[in-house]
FIMARNU-8711 format. One line per field, with one value per residue: residue in three letters; chain; x, y, z of N, C-alpha, C in turn. Coordinates in steps of 0.2 Angstrom, whole numbers, plus 5000, padded with zeros to 4 digits. Atoms other than C-alpha are relative to their C-alpha. Example, Ala and Ser with C-alpha at 12.3 -4.5 7.8 and 13.67 -1.06 7.14 Angstrom:
FIMARNU-8711
r = c(ala; ser)
c = c(A; A)
nx = c(5004; 4996)
ny = c(4994; 4994)
nz = c(5000; 4999)
cax = c(5062; 5068)
cay = c(4978; 4995)
caz = c(5039; 5036)
cx = c(5004; 4996)
cy = c(5006; 5005)
cz = c(5000; 5003)
END
This chain:
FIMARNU-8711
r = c(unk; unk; unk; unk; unk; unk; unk; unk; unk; unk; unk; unk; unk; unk; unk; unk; unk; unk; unk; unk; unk; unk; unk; unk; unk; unk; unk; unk; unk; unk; unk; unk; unk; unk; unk; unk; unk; unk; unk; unk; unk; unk; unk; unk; unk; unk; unk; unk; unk; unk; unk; unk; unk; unk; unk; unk; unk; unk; unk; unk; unk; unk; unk; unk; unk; unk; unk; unk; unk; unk; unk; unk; unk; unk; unk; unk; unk; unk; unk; unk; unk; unk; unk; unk; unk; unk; unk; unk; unk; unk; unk; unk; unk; unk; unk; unk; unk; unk; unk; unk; unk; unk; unk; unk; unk; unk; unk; unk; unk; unk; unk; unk; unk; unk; unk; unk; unk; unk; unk; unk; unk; unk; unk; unk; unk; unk; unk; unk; unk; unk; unk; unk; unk; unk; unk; unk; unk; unk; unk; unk; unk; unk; unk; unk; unk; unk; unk; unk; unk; unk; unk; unk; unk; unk; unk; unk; unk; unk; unk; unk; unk; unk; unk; unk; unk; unk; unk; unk; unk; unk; unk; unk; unk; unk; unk; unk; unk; unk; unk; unk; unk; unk; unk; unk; unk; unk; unk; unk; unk; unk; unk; unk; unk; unk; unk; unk; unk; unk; unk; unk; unk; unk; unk; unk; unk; unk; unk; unk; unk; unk; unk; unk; unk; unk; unk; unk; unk; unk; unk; unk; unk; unk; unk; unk; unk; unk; unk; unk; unk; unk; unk; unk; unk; unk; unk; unk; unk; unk; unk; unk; unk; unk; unk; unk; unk; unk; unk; unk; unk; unk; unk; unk; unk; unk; unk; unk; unk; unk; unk; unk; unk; unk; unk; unk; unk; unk; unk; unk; unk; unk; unk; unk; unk; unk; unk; unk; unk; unk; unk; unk; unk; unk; unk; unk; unk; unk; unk; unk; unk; unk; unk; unk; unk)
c = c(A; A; A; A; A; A; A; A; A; A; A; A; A; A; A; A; A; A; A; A; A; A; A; A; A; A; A; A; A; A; A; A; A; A; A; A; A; A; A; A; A; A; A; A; A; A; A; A; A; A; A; A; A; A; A; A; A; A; A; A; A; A; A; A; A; A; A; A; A; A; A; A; A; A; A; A; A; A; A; A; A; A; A; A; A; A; A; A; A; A; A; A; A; A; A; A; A; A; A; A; A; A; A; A; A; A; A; A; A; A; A; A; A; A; A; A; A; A; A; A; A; A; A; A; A; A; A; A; A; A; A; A; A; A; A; A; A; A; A; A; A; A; A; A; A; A; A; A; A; A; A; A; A; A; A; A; A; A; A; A; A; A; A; A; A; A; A; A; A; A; A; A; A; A; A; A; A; A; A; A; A; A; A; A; A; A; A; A; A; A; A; A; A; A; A; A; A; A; A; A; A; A; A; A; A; A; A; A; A; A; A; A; A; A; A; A; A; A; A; A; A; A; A; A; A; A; A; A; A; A; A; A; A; A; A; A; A; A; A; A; A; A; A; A; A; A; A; A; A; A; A; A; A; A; A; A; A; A; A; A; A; A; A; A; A; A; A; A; A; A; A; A; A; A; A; A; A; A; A; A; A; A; A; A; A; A; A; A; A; A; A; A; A)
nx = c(5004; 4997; 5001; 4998; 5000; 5004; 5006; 5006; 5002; 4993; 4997; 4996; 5004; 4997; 5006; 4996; 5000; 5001; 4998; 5002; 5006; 5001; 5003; 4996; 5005; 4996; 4999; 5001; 5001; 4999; 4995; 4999; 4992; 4995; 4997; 4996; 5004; 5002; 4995; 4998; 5007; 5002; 5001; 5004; 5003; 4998; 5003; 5007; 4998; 4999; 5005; 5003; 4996; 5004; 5010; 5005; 4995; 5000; 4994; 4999; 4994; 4995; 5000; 5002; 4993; 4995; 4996; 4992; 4996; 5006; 5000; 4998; 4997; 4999; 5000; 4994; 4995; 5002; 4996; 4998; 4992; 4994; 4996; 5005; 5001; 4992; 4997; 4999; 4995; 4993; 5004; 4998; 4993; 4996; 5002; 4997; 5003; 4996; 4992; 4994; 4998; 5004; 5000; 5006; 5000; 5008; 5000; 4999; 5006; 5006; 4998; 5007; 5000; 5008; 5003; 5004; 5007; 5004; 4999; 5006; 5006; 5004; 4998; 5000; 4998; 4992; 4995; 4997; 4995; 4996; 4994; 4997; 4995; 4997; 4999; 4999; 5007; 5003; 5008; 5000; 5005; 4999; 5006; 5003; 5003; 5003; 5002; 5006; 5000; 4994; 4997; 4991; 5000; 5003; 4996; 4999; 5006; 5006; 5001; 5005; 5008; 4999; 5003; 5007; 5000; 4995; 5002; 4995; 4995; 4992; 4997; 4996; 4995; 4995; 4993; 4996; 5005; 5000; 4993; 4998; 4999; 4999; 5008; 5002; 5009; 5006; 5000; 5006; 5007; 5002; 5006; 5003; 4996; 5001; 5009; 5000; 5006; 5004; 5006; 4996; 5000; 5000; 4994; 5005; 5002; 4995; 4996; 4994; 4997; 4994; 5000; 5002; 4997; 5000; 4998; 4999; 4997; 5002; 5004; 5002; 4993; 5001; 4992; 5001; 5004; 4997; 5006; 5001; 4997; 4993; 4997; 4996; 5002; 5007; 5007; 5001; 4994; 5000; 5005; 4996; 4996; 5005; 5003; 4999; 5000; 5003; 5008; 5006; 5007; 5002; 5000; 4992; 4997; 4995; 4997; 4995; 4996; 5001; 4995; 4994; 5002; 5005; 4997; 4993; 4997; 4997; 4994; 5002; 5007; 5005; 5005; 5007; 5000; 5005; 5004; 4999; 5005; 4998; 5006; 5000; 5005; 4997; 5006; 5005; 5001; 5000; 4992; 5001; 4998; 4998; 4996; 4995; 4999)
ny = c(4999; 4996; 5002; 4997; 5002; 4995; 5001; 4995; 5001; 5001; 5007; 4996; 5004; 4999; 4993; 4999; 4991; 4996; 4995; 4994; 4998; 5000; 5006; 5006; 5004; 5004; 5008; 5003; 5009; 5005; 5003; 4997; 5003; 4994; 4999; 5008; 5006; 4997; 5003; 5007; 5003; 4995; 5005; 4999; 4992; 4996; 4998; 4995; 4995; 4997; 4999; 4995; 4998; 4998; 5003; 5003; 4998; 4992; 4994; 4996; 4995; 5000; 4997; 5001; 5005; 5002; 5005; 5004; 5001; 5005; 5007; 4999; 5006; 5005; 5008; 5003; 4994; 4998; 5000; 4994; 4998; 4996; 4999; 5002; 4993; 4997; 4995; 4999; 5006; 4995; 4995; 5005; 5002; 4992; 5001; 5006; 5003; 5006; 4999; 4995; 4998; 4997; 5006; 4999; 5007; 5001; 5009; 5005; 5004; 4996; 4997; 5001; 4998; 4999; 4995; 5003; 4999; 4995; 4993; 4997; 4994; 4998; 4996; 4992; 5000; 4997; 5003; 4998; 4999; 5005; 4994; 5004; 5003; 5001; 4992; 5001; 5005; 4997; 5005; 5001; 5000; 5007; 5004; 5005; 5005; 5006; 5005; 5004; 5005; 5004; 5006; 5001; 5002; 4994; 4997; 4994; 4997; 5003; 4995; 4995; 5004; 5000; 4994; 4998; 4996; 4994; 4995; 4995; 5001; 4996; 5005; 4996; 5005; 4997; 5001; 5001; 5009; 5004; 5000; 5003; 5006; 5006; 5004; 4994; 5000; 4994; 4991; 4999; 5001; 4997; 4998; 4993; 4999; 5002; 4997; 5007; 4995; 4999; 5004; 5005; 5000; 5005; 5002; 4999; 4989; 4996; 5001; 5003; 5000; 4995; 4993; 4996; 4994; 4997; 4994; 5002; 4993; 4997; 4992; 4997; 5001; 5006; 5003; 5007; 4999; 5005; 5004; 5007; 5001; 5000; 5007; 5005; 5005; 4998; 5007; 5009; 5001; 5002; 5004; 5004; 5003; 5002; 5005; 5005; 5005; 4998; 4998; 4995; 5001; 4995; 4997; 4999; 4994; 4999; 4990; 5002; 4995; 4995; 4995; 4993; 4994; 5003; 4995; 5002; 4996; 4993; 4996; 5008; 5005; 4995; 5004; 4996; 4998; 4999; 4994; 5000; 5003; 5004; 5002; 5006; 5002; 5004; 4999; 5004; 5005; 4995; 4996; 5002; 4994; 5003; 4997; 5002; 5001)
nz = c(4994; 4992; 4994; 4995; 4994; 4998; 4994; 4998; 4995; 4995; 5007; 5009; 5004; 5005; 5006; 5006; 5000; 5007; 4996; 5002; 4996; 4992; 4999; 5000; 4997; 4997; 5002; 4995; 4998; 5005; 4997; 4994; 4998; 5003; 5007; 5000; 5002; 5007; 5005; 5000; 5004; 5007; 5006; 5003; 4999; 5005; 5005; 4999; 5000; 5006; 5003; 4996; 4993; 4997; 5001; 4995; 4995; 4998; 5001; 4993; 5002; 4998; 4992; 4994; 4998; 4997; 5002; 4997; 5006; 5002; 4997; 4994; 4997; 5006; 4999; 4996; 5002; 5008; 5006; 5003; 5006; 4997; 5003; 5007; 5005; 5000; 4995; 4991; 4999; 4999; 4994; 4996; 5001; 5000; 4993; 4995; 4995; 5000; 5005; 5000; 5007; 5003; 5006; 5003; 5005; 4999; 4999; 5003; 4998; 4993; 4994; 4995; 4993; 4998; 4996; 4996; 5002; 4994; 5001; 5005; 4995; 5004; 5005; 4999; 4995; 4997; 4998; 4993; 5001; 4997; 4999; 4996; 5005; 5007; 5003; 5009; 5006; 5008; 5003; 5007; 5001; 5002; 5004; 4995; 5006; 4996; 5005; 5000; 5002; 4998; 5005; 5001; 5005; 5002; 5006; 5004; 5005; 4999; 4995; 4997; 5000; 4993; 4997; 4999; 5002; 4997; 4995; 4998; 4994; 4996; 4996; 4995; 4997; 4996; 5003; 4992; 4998; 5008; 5002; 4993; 4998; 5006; 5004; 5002; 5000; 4993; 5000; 5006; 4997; 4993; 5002; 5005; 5005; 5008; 5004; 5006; 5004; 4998; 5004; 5003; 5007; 5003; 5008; 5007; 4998; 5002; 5008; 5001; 4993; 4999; 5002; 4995; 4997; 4993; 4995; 4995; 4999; 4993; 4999; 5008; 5002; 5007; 4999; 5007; 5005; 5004; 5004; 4999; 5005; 4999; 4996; 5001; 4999; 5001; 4996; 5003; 4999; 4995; 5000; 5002; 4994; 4995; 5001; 5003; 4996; 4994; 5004; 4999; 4999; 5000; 4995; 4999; 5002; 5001; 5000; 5003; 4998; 5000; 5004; 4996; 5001; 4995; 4996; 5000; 5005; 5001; 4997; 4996; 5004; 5000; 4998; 5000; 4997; 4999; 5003; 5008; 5004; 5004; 5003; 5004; 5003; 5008; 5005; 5001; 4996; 4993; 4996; 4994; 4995; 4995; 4995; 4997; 4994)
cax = c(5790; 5795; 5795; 5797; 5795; 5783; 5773; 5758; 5754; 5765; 5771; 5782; 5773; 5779; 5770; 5773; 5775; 5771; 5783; 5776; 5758; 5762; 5755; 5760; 5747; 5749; 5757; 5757; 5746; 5751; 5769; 5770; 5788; 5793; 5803; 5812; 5798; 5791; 5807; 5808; 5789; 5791; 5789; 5772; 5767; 5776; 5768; 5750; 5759; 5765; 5750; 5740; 5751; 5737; 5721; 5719; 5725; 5724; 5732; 5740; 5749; 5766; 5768; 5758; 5773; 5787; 5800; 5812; 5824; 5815; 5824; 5827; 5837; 5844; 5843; 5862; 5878; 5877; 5890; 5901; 5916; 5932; 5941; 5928; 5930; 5948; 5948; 5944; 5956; 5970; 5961; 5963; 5980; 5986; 5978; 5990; 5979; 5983; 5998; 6012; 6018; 6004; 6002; 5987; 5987; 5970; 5964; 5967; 5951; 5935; 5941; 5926; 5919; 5904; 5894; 5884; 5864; 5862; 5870; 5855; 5844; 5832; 5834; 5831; 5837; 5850; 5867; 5877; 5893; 5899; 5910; 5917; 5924; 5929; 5933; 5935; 5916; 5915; 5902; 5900; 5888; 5885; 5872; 5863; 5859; 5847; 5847; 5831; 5835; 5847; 5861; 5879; 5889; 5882; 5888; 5892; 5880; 5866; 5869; 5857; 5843; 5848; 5844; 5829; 5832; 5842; 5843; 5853; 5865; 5880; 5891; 5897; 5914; 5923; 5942; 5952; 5941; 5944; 5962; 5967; 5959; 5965; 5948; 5937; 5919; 5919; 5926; 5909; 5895; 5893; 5876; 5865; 5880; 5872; 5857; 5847; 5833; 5824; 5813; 5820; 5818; 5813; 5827; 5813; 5810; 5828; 5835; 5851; 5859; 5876; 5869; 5862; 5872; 5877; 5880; 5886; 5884; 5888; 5880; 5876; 5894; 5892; 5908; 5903; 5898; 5901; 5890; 5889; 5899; 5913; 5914; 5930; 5923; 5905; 5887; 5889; 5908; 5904; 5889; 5900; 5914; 5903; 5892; 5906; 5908; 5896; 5877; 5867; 5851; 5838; 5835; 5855; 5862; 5877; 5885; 5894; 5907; 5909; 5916; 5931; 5927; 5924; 5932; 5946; 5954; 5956; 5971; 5967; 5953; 5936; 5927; 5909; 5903; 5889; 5875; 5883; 5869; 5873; 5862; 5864; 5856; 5856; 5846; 5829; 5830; 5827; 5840; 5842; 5845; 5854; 5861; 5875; 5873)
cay = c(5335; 5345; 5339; 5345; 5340; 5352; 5356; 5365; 5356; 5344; 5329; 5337; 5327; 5325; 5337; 5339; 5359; 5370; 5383; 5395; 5395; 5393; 5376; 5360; 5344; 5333; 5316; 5311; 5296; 5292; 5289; 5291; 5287; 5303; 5305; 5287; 5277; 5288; 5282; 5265; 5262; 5273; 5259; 5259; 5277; 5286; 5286; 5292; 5306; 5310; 5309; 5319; 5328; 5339; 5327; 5323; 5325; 5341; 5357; 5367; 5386; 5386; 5400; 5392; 5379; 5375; 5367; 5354; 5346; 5334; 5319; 5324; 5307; 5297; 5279; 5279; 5291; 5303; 5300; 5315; 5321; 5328; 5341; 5338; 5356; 5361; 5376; 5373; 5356; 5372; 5384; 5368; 5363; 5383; 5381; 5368; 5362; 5344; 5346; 5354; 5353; 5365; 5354; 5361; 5343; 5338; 5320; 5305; 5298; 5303; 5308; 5300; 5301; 5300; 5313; 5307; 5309; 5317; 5332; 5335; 5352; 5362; 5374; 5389; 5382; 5388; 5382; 5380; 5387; 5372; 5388; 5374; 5363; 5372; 5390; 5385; 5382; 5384; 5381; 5372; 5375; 5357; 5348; 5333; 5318; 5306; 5288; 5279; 5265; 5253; 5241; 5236; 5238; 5253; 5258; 5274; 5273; 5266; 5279; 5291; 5278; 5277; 5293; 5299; 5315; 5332; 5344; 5360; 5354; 5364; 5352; 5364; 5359; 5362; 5365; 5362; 5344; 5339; 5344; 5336; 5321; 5315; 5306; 5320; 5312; 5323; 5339; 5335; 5330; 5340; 5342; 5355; 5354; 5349; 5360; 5350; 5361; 5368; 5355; 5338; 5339; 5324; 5319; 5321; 5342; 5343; 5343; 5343; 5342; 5349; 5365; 5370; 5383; 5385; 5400; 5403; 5420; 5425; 5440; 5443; 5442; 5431; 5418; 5403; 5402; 5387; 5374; 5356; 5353; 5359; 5342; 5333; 5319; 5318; 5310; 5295; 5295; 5294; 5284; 5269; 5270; 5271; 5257; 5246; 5236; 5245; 5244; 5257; 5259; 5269; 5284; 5285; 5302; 5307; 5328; 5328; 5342; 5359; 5375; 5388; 5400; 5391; 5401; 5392; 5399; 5415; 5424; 5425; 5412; 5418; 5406; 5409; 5418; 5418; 5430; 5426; 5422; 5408; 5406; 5392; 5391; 5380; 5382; 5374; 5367; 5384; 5392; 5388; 5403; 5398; 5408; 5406; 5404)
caz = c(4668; 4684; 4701; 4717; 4735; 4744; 4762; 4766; 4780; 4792; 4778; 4762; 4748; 4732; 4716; 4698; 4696; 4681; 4689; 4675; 4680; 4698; 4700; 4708; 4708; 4722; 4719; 4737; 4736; 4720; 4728; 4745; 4746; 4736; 4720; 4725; 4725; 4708; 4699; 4705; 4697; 4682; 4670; 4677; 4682; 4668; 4655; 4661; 4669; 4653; 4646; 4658; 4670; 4677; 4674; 4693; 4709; 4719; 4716; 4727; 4723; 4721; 4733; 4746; 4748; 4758; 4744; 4750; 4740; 4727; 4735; 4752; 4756; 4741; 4739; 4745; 4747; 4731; 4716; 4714; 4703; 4707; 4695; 4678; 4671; 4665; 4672; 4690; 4687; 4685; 4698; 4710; 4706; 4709; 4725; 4733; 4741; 4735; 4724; 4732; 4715; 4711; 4696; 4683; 4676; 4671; 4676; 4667; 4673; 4683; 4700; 4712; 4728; 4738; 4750; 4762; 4760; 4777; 4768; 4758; 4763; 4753; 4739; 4748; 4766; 4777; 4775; 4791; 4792; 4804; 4811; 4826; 4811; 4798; 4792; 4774; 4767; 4748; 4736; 4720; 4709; 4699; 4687; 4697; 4684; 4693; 4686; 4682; 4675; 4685; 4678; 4678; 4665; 4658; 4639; 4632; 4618; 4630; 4645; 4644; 4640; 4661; 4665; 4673; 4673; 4681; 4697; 4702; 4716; 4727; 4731; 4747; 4754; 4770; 4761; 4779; 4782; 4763; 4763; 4783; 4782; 4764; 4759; 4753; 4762; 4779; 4772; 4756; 4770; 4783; 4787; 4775; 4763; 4748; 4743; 4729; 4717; 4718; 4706; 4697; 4678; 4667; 4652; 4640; 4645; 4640; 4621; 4624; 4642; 4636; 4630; 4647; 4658; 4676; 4686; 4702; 4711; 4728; 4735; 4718; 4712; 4695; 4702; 4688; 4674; 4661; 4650; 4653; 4636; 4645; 4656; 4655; 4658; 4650; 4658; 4646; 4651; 4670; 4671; 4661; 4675; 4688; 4683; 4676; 4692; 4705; 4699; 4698; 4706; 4704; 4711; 4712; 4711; 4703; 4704; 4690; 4695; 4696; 4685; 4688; 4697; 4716; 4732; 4733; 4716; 4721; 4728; 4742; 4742; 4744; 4757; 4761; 4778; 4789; 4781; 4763; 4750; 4739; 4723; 4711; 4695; 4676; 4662; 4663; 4679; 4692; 4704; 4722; 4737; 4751; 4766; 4775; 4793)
cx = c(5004; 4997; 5003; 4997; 4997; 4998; 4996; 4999; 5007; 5005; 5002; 4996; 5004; 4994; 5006; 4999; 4999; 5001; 4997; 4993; 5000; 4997; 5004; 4993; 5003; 5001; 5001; 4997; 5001; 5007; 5003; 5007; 5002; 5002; 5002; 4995; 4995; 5005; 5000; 4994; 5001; 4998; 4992; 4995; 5001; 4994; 4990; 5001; 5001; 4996; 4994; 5002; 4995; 4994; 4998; 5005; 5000; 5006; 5001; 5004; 5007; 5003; 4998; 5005; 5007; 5005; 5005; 5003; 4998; 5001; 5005; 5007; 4999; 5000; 5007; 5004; 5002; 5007; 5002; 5007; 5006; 5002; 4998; 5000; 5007; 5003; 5002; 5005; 5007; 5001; 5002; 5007; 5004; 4999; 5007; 4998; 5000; 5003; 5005; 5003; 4998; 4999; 4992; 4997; 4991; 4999; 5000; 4992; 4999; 5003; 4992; 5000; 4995; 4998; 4994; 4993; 4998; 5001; 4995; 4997; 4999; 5002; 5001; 5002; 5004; 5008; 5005; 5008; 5003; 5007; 5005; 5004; 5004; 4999; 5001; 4994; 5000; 4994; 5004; 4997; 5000; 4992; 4999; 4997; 4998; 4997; 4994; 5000; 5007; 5006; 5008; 5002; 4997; 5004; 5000; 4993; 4992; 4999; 4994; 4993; 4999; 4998; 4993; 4998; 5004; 4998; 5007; 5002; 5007; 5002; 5004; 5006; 5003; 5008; 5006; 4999; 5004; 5006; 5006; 4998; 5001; 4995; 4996; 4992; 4999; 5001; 4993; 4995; 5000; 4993; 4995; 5007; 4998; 4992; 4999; 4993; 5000; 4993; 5005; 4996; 4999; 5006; 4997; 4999; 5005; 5003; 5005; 5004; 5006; 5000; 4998; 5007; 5001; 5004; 4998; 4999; 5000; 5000; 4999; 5004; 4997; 5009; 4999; 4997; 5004; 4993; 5003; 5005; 5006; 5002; 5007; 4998; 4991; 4994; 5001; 5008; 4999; 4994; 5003; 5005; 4996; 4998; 5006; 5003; 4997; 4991; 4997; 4993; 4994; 4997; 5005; 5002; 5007; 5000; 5006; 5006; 4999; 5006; 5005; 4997; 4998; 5006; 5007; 5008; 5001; 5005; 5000; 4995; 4993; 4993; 4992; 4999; 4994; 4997; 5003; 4995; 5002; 4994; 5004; 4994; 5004; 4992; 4993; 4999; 4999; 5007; 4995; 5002; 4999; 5003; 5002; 4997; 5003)
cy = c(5002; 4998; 5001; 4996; 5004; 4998; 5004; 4997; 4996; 4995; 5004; 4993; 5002; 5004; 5001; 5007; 5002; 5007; 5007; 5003; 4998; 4995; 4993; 4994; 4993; 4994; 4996; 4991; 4995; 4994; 5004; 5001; 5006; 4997; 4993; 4997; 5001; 4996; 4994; 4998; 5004; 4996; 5001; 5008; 5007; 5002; 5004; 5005; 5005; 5003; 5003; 5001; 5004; 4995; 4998; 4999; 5009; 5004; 5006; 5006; 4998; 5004; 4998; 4993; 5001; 4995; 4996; 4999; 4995; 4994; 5001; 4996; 4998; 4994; 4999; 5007; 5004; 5000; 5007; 4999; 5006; 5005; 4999; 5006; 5001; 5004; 4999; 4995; 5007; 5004; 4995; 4999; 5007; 4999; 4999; 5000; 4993; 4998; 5005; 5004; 5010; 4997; 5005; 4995; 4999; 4992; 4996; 4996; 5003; 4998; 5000; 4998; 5000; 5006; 4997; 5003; 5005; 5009; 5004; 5005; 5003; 5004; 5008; 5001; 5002; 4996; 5001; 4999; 4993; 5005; 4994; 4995; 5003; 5006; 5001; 4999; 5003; 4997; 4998; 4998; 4994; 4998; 4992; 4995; 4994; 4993; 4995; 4993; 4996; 4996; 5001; 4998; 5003; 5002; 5007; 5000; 4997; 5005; 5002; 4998; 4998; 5006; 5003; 5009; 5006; 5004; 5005; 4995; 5004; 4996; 5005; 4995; 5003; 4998; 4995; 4993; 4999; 4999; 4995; 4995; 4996; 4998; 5007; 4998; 5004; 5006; 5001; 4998; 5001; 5001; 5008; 5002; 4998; 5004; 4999; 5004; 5005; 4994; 4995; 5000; 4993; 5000; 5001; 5007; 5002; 4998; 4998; 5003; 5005; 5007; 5004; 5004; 5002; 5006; 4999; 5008; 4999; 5007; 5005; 5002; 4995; 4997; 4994; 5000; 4995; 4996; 4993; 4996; 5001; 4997; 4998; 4994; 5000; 4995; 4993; 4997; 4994; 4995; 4992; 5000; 4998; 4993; 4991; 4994; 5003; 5000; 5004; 4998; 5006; 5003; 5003; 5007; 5001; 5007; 4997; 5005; 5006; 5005; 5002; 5003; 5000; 5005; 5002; 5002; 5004; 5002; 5004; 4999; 5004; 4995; 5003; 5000; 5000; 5007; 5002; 4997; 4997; 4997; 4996; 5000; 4996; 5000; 4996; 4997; 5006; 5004; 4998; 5007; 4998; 5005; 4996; 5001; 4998)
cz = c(5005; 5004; 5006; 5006; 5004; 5006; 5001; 5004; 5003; 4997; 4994; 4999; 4993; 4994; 4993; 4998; 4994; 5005; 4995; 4999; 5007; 5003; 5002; 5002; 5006; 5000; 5007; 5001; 4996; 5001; 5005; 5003; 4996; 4993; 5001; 4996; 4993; 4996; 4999; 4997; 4993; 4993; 5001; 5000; 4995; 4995; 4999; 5005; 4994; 4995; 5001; 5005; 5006; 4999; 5007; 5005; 5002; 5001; 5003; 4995; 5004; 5007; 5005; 5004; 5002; 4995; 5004; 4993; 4994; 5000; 5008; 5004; 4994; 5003; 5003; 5000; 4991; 4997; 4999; 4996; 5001; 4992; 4992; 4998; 5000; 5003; 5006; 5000; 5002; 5005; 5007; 5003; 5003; 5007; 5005; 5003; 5001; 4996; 5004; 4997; 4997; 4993; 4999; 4995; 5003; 5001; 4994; 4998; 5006; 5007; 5006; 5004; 5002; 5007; 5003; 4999; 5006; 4998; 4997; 5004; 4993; 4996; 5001; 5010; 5001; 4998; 5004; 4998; 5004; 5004; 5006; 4999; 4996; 5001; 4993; 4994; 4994; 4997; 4993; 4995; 4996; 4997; 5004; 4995; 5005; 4996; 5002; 5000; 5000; 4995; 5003; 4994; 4995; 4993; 4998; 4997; 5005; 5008; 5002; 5001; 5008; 5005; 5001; 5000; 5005; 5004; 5000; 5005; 5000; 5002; 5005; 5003; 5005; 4998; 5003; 5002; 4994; 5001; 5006; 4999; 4993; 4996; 5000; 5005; 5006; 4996; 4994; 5005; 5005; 4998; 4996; 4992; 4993; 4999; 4993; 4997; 4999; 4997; 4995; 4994; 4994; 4995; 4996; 4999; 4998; 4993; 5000; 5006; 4999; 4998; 5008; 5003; 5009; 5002; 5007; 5002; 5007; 5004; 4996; 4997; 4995; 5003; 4998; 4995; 4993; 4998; 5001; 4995; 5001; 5005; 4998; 4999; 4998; 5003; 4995; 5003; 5007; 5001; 4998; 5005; 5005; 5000; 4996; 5004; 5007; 4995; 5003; 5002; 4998; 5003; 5002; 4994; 5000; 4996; 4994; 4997; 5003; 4996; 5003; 5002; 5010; 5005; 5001; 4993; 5000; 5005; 5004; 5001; 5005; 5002; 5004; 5008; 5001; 4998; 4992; 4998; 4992; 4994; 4993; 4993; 4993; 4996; 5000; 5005; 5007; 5002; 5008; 5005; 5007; 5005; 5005; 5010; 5006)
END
């Protein structure tokens, strides 16, 4: 099932979409509280969504809606992943940005971090260049695994039965913050830096996670392009560090990298600019279109 966060009037309200007939029913009073409070009930709300996704509840055209992000504000600081595709780990490294060395060594172990919630903005918002901080903003286009089903102590083989299901996310970075102050969370959460959707995707709509596909283009430049299968580190991997002395809640969002291919890999680096158009997409889950401001 697909779920978006929508406004036609003065309240976003949450709504289960059928982006291919243009449709979204509203789930507003079923859970007022948004996709959170949807996930935090799903034991009992699941299953007769699933078993009549359209049977009630009124329905609005897609077009006639305002999407936001499908969880505007996480339950906490969102889970991210540092250097989780080999390339970018090399692309990075080449960089010197935090290797002198220039080192193309791949991590050992997940490279984690967190991003503050206020960075979240919608899938087709602006994103502010921050031009008075920073002259370094990149993008990064990223798979969004949103976990349902809390715990600590999370296994490998019982991971995915945690997950609730998946979103487009750009982890956008200002380079110059990341790189100056050491710790990676101002130069990851400036405001509007994290655009999230366009629509969050149940676990069950996907067959098999590692086969989907993100691309990144800007200004309709193709500058990513990779499949999930090409993690270092994979969703059962992270999700078990993660959870093996922090519990998971749900409604807890974890980015869990980005490809080669991001601005800062090129020669010289190819950072984004007010009236740059920033689109995000992955298999089954939409595209996002963002402009730079």
């Amino acid at each position: 099932m697909t779920y978006s966060t929508g406004q036609e009037t003065d309240v976003p309200r949450l709504g289960l979409a059928d982006p291919a007939e243009g449709l979204v029913r509203d789930l507003g009073d079923l859970a007022p509280g948004g996709l959170p409070e949807l996930i935090a009930r799903w034991p009992q709300l699941g299953p007769a969504l699933r078993e009549d996704p359209f049977g009630s509840g009124p329905l609005h055209a897609l077009e006639s809606l305002t999407l936001h992000a499908p969880i505007p504000r996480p339950v906490r600081n969102i889970f991210c992943v540092g250097k989780n595709y080999r390339e970018h780990a090399a692309e990075f490294g080449r960089s010197g940005y935090d290797t002198p060395s220039r080192s193309e060594a791949v991590p050992d172990r997940p490279i984690l971090f967190s991003k503050a919630t206020t960075a979240v903005t919608g899938p087709y918002d602006p994103i502010d260049a921050h031009s008075a901080l920073t002259s370094e903003v990149d993008y990064e286009g990223e798979l969004g695994v949103v976990i349902g089903r809390g715990g600590r102590g999370i296994t490998r083989e019982s991971a995915y039965d945690h997950v609730w299901g998946y979103v487009v996310v750009n982890d956008v970075t200002a380079r110059d913050l990341q790189r100056d102050h050491k710790q990676w969370l101002l130069g990851k959460s400036l405001d509007t830096h994290c655009p999230m959707g366009p629509y969050a995707v149940t676990s069950d709509e996907i067959a098999d996670v590692t086969a989907l596909e993100i691309e990144t283009r800007v200004n309709g430049e193709l500058r990513q392009h990779a499949r999930v299968a090409d993690l270092i580190f994979d969703i059962p991997e992270l999700i078990a560090t993660l959870s093996a002395g922090i519990t998971l809640l749900p409604g807890d969002f974890i980015a869990t990298g980005t490809p080669v291919g991001v601005g800062i890999g090129f020669d010289p680096p190819r950072f984004l600019r007010p009236g740059d158009v920033v689109e995000v997409s992955i298999t089954g889950l939409g595209a996002q279109r963002n402009v730079v401001r």
